[in-house]
C-alpha positions as CSV (number, residue, x, y, z in Angstrom):
1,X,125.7,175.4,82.4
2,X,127.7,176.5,85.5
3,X,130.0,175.6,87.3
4,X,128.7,172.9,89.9
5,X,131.5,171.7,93.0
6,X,131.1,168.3,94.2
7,X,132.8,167.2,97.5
8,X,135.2,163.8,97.6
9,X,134.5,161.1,100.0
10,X,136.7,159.7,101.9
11,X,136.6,156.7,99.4
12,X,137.8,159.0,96.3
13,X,134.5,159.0,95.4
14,X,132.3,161.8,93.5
15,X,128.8,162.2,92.9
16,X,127.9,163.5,89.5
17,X,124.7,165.9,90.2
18,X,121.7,164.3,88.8
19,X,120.9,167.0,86.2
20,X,124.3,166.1,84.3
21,X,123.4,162.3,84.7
22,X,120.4,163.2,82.6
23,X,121.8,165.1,80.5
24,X,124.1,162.6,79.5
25,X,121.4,159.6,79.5
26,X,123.4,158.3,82.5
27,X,122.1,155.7,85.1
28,X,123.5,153.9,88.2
29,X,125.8,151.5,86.7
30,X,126.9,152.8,83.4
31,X,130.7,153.1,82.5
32,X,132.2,156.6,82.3
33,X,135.4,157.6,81.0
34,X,138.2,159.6,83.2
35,X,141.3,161.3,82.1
36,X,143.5,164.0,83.4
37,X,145.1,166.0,81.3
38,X,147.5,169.2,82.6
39,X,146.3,169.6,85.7
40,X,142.4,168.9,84.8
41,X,140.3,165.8,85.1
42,X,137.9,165.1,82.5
43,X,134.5,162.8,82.8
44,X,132.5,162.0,79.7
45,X,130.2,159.3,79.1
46,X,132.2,156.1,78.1
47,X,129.0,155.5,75.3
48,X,130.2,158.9,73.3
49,X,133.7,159.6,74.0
50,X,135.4,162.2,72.1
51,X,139.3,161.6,71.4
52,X,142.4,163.4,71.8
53,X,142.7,163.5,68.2
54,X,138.9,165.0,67.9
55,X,139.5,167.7,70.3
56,X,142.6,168.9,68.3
57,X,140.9,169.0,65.2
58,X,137.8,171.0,66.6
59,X,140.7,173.6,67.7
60,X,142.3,173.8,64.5
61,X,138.9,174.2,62.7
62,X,138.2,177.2,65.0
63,X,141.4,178.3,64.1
64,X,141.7,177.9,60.4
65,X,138.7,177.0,58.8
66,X,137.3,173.7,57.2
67,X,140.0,171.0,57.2
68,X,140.7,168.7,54.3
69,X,138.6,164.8,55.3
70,X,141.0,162.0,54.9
71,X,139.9,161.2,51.8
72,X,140.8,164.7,50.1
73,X,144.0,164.4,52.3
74,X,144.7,160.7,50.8
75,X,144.2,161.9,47.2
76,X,146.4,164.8,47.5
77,X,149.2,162.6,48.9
78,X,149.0,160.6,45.9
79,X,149.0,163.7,43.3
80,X,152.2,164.5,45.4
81,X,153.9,160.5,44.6
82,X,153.0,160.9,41.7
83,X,154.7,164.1,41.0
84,X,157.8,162.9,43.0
85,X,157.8,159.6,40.6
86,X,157.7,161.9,37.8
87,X,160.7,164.2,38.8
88,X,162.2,161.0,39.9
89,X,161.9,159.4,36.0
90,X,162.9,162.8,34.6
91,X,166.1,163.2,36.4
92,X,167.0,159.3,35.8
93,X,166.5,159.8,32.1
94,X,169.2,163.1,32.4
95,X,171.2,162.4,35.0
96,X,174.6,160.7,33.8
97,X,175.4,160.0,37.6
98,X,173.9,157.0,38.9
99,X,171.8,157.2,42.0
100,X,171.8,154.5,44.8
């Protein structure tokens, strides 16, 4: 979709055209969410909102590939403790200084 300019009112108000209202499943009276963010304001429908954080990732996908979910993420954090635990033990059990 283009491109569509919108005039402000002297109020600070903007009228959404009705074709995006549609779109969206909007009607007079439902809640939309407004943000600016460097130098751009962004509208999107308060029902679906999309997140900083989701943006980001959606970049990062485009930009490397499949990203791990947070459950891979969470089980390869604990594969790394419990490495760490097990170099900690190992150097306790050959280590003749003590560690605090």
């Amino acid at each position: 979709m283009q491109d569509v300019r919108v005039r402000i009112s002297d109020s600070g108000e903007v009228s959404l055209p009705a074709e995006f209202l549609e779109q969206l499943g909007l009607r007079t009276g439902d809640t939309v969410v407004v943000n600016v963010d460097d130098g751009d304001i962004w509208i999107r429908a308060a029902g679906k909102p999309l997140h900083p954080a989701q943006l980001l990732v959606k970049e990062l996908e485009k930009k490397y590939g499949s990203l791990p979910t947070v459950d891979e993420f969470i089980a390869w954090r604990r594969e790394e403790a419990a490495r760490e635990e097990a170099e900690w033990d190992e150097w306790q059990r050959t280590s003749s200084t003590p560690r605090p």
